[in-house]
C-alpha positions in Angstrom: -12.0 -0.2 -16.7 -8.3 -1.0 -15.4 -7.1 1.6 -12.5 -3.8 0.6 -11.8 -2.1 1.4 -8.5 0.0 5.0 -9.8 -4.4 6.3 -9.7 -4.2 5.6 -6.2 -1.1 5.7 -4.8 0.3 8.6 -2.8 3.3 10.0 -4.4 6.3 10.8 -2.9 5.7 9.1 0.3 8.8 9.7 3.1 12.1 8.7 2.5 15.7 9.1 2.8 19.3 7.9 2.6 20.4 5.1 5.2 23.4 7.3 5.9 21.0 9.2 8.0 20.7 8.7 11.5 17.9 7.4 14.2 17.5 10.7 15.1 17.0 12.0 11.6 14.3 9.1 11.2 12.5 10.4 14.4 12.4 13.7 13.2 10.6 12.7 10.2 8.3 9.9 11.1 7.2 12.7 14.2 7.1 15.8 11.2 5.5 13.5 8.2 3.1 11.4 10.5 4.1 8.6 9.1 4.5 4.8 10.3 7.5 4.0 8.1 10.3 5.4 6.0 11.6 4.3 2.9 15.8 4.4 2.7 16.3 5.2 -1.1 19.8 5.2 -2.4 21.8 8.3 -4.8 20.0 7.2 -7.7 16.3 6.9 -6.4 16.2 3.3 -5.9 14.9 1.6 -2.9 17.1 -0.3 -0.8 14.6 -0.9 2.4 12.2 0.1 4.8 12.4 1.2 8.5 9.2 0.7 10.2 8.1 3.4 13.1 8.4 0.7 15.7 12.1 0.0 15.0 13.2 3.6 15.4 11.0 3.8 18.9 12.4 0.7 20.1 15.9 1.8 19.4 15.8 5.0 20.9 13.6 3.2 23.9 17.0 1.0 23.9 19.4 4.1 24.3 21.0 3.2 21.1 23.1 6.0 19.9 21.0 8.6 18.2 23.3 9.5 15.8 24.2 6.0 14.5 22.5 4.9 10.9 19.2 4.2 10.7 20.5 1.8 7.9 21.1 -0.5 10.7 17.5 -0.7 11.9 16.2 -1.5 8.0 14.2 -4.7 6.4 16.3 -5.1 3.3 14.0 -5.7 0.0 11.0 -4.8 1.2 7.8 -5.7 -0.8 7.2 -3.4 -3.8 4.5 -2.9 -6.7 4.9 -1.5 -10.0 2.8 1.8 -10.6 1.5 0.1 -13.4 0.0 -3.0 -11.6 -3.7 -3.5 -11.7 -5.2 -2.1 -8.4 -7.7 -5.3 -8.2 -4.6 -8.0 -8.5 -2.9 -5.8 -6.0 -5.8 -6.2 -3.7 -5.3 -10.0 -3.5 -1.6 -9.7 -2.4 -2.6 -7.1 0.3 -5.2 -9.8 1.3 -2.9 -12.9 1.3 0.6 -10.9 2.6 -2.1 -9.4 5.2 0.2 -6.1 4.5 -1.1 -2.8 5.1 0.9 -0.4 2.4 3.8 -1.3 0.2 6.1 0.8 -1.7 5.4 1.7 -5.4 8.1 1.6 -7.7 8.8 2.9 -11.3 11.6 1.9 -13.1 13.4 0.5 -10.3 12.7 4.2 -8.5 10.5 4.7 -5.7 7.6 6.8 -6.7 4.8 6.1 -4.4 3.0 4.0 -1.9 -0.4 2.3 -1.8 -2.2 1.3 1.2 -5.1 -1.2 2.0 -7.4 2.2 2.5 -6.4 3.6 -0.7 -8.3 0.6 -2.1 -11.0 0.1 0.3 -12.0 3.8 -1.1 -11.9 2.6 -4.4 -14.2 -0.4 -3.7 -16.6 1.6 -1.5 -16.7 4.2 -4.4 -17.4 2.1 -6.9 -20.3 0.2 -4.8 -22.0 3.5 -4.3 -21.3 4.7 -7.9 -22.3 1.4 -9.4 -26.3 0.7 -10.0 -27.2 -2.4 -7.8 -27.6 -5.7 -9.5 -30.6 -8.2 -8.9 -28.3 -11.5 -7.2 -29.1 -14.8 -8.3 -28.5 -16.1 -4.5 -31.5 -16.5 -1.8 -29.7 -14.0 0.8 -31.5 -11.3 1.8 -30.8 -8.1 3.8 -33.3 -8.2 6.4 -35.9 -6.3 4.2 -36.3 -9.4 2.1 -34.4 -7.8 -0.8 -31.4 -9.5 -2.5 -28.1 -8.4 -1.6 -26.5 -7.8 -4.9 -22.9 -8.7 -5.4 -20.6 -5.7 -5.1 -19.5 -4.5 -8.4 -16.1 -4.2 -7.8 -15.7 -8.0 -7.8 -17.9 -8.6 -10.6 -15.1 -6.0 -12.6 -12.1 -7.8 -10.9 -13.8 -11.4 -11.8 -14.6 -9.8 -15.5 -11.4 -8.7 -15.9 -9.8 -11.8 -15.0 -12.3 -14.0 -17.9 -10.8 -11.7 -19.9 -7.0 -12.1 -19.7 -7.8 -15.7 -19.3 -9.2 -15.4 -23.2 
């Protein structure tokens, strides 16, 4: 079974133009309750991110509210495709130790996935999954054996396979 990040993703997350001022971003981040914005340019296509923290700090700073929040962007930010597979994308969230990154689609922002989006996944598909008998001599505390979660055996399955 391949679930690829567009199942999991949220779609449309918030975004707008970086002609659009700091106080423009506040308005948003406070309305959307959200922790960063995506800048997208006229034809849908992602040109960077501004975190929450950057707009706080830069009102904390007195900078003018109405100058471009442009100026407080990371440039190419990291991005998926919507057709990535979920359980390769969970290794780059563990080694880039990021929390949610921008989905793309055609060069076009259409989403974003977050670490929790896939921690639901996994936990689903441990409590979904029968439990497996493990080879290994660790026990629970009830002197059972603590079976290997399913969604690595999947992820380690599906990785013999495109090794074939």
């Amino acid at each position: 079974m391949q679930v690829t990040v567009r199942d999991l993703m949220t779609a449309s997350p918030a975004s707008m133009p970086p002609t659009a001022t700091i106080s423009e971003a506040a308005q948003m981040i406070n309305r959307e309750c959200v922790s960063e914005i995506y800048l997208i340019n006229a034809a849908g296509h992602l040109v960077g991110v501004v975190p929450d923290y950057e707009v706080f700090k830069s009102l904390l700073l007195n900078m003018p509210s109405d100058e471009c929040v442009g100026t407080l962007m990371s440039a190419n930010p990291l991005t998926l495709e919507a057709n990535d597979d979920v359980f390769e994308v969970a290794t780059i969230f563990r080694d880039r130790r990021c929390s949610r990154v921008a989905v793309l689609d055609d060069n076009r922002l259409v989403g974003q996935i977050s670490r929790r989006d896939i921690l639901r996944l996994m936990m689903a598909m441990q409590a979904i999954d029968e439990p497996t008998e493990s080879t290994e001599t660790e026990t629970n505390g009830l002197h059972e054996p603590i079976p290997e979660p399913q969604f690595m055996k999947q992820r380690q399955a599906t990785k013999i396979d495109a090794e074939m």
